[in-house]
N, C-alpha and C positions, 0 to 999 in steps of 0.2 A: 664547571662549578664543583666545588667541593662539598665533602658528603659529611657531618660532621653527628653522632647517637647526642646529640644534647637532649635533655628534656626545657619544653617551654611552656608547658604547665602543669603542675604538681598536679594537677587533675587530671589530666586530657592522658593515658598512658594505653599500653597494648590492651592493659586488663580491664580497661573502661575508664568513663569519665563521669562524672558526676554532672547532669545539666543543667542541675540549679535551676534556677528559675524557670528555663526551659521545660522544664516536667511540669511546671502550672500553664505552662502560656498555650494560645492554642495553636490547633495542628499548621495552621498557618506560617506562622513565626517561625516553627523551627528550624524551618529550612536557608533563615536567615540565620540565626543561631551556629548553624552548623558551616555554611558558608563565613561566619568570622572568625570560627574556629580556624579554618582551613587557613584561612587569612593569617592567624596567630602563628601558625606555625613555618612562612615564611621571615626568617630572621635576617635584616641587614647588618652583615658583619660590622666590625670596629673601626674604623675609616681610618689608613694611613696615610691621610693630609688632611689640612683646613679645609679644603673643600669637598662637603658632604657631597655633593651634586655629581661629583665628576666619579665620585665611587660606585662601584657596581655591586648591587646585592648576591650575594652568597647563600646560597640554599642550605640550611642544614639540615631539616628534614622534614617531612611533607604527609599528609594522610591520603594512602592506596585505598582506603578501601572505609564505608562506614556502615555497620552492624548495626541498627536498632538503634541502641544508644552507647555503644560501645565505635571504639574505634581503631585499625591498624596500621601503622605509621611506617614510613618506608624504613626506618631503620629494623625496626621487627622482620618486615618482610625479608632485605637482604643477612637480617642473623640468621634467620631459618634456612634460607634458601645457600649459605656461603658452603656448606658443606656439600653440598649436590657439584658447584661449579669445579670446586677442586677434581671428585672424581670423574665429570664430564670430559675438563678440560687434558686428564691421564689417558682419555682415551682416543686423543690425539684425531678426533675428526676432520674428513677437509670443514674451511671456514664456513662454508654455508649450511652442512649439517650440524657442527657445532650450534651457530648461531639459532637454529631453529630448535634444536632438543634443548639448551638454555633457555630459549621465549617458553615451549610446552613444560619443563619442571617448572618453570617458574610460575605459571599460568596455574597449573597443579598446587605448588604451595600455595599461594594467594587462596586459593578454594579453600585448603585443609583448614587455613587459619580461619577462616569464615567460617567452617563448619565446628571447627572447637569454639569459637566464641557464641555462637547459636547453643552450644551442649553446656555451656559453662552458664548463657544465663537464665536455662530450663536449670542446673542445678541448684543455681541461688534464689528463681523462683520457686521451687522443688523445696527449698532448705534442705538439701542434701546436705549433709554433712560427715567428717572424718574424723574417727580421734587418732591421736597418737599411739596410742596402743594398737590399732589396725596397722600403722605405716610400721612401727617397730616389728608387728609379728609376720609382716608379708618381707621383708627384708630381711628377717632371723630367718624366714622358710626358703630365701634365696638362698643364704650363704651357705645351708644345710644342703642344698639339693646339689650344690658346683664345691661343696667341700671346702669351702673359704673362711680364711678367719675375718674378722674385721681389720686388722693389719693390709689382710690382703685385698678384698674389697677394694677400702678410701685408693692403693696406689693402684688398683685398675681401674677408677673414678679421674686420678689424678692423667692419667694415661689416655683420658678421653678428654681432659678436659673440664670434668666436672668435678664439684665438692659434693660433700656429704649432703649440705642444704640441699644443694640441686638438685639431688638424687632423693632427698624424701619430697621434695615439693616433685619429681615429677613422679613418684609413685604414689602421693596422694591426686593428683589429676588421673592415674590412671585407675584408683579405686573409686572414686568420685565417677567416671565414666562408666564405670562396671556398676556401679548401683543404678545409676541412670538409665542406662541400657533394662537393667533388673526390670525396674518401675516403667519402662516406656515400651519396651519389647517383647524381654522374656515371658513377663508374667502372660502373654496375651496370644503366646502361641499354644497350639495344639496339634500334638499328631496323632497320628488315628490307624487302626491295624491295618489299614488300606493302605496309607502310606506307608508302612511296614512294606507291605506283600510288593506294593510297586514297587520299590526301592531293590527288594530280593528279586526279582524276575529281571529285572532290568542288570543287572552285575551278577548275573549268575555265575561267568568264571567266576570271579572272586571267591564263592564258597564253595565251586567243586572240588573235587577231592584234587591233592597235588599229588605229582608225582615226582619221586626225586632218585639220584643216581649213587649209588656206596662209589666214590670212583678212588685208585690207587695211579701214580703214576710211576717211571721209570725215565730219568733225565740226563743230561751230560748239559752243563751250563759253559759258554764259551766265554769268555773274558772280554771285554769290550776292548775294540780297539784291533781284536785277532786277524791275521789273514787268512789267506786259502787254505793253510798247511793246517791250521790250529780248526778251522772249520772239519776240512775233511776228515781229519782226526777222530773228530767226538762225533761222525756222521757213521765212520768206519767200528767204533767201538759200540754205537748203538746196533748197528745191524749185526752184529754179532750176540746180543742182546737179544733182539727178537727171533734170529735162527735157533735162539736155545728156549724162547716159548713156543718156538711154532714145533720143537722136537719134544713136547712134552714138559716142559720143567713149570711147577705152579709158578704163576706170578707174587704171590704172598712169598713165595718160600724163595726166591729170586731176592726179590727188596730183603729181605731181613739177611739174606747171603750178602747183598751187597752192605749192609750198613754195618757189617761186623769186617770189612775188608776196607783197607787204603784205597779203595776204586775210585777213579775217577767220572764213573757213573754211579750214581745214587738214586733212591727209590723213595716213594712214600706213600703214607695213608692217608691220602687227602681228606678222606669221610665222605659226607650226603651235601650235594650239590642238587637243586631244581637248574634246569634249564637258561631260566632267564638268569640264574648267579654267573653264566660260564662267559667269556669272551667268543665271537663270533666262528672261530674259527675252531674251538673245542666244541661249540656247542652243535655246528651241522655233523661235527664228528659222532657225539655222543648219542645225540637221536636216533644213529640208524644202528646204536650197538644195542646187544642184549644182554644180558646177566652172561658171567665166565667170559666175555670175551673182550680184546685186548686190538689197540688199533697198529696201524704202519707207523715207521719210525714220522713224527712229524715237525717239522722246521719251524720253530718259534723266533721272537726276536731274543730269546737269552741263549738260544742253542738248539736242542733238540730232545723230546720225550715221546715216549708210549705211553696211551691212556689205557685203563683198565677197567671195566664195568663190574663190581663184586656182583652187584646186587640193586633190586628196584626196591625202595619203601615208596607205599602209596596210600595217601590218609585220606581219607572216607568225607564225601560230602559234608557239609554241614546245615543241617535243616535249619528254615528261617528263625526255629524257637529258640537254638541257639545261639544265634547272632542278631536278636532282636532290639540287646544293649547298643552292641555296637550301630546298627543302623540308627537307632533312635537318636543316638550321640552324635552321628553325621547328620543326617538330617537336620536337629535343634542348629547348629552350628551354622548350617548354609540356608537356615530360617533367621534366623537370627540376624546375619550380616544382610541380608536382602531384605528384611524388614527394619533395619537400622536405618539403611541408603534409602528407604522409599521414607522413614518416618523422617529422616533429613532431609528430602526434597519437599515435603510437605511443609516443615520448617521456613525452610527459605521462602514456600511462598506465600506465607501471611506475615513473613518478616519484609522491612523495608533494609534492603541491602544495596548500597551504590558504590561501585569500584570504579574510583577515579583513576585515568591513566595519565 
């Protein structure tokens, strides 16, 4: 059958329907109501001959899912969900895991949209509302943060796919969310110097003091593609290199000899490196060196270097009084999202929600 976004009642749309008389009748009825809805929206195409009978009905589109008194229609579903299967299907799984992580995104949007229309009609009970001036001033505060003019903006809009409209309607849903959240969540949390202190004992790396390495190095870069001859080369110039630090010559005063000369080995002042910045194979290196000393020639994938330890900077614990901001600031953040998810499971269930398959 064919899959055809028509609309089949100016009322009946993703953003809700209006149920007329339904909203007086009682709880009984509705659910006939909603069953002839469902009915409406099976459409029998155009018939290409005199006989009606022999033609087969043509689905154009159908309701997945119903919300309280809102509803989501298979066309909504597959617009949301079209951009997930493009990148699914790049990533080239065999057919059965494809087919299965397709059912779960898809399973997954069907929820979101449930759960935005559950937030959308606490905002219109809420009478939350947006001006224009919030959506102009949170979109001036974009283009200011990415450096963009409005020129530049609409053609990275256009690049996605979307207009200017559809970019301030979806940044008014998202400050319409953000006051919701405000009024349903934020205001109702509390953290407390306990939480504080649990938070600091519990990640205490995080605020011991760091230690970090001044390191300089000494390199000969080999040319991709090099053989044996071009290897041993720059293996042979190295260790002649390090026979003249291990006879006394500074390393500092080395690198600035070399970068005043056509050498083919060159030096530099890397700076302060912590541990976890280095790659695996510098960094078991650098651990067991100490201030003034200088490693064996060692094999990279660009060629070959000596590492140099000048010197250790190491910065001083930080007591909880001082990072009391920032814990408080993580904390609110992952109170916030887990008190959203629990006040939207609560939602769901004094809502009537039936997802048709």
């Amino acid at each position: 059958m064919i899959m055809k976004p028509i609309p089949v009642n100016p009322k009946a749309t993703s953003r809700g329907f209006d149920p007329g008389p339904a909203a007086r009748c009682p709880a009984s009825i509705v659910p006939a109501l909603l069953l002839g809805l469902l009915m409406a929206t099976l459409v029998i195409g155009v018939p290409r001959s005199a006989d009606l009978w022999a033609q087969e009905p043509e689905l154009v589109d159908r309701i997945v899912a119903v919300v309280n008194n809102d509803i989501i229609t298979l066309y909504d579903l597959n617009r949301a969900f079209a951009p997930y299967v493009k990148n699914i299907k790049a990533l080239q799984y065999p057919p059965e895991k494809e087919r299965q992580t397709l059912f779960k995104v898809r399973q997954d949007i069907l929820n979101q949209l449930i759960d935005r229309i559950l937030a959308n009609q606490q905002i219109k009970r809420g009478q939350i509302t947006v001006s224009q001036n919030e959506i102009d001033n949170t979109i001036e505060r974009f283009k200011e943060s990415r450096q963009l003019t409005d020129e530049q903006l609409r053609l990275g809009l256009e690049s996605q796919g979307m207009s200017m409209e559809d970019y301030r309607k979806e940044i008014e849903e998202q400050i319409l969310r953000a006051k919701l959240v405000n009024r349903e969540v934020k205001a109702k949390i509390v953290i407390t110097k306990e939480d504080l202190a649990n938070y600091y004992e519990g990640h205490r790396e995080k605020y011991a003091g760091e230690k970090k390495y001044y390191l300089w190095n000494i390199y000969a870069k080999v040319p991709p593609g090099s053989g044996s001859i071009e290897w041993s080369n720059a293996r042979n110039q190295m260790e002649a290199m390090l026979v003249r630090l291990k006879q006394g010559q500074s390393f500092i005063s080395l690198v600035d000899e070399l970068k005043r000369s056509p050498s083919f080995v060159q030096g530099t002042d890397l700076g302060l490196y912590s541990l976890e910045d280095l790659a695996d194979q510098l960094r078991q290196v650098v651990e067991k060196m100490g201030p003034g000393e200088f490693s064996d020639v060692l094999e990279t994938n660009f060629g070959y270097q000596i590492i140099y330890v000048q010197k250790f900077e190491e910065s001083q614990a930080k007591p909880l009084e001082a990072v009391e901001a920032e814990i408080e600031e993580i904390l609110f953040k992952e109170m916030v999202d887990a008190k959203y998810q629990q006040w939207l499971e609560e939602l769901r269930a004094k809502s009537h929600i039936r997802v048709i398959n």
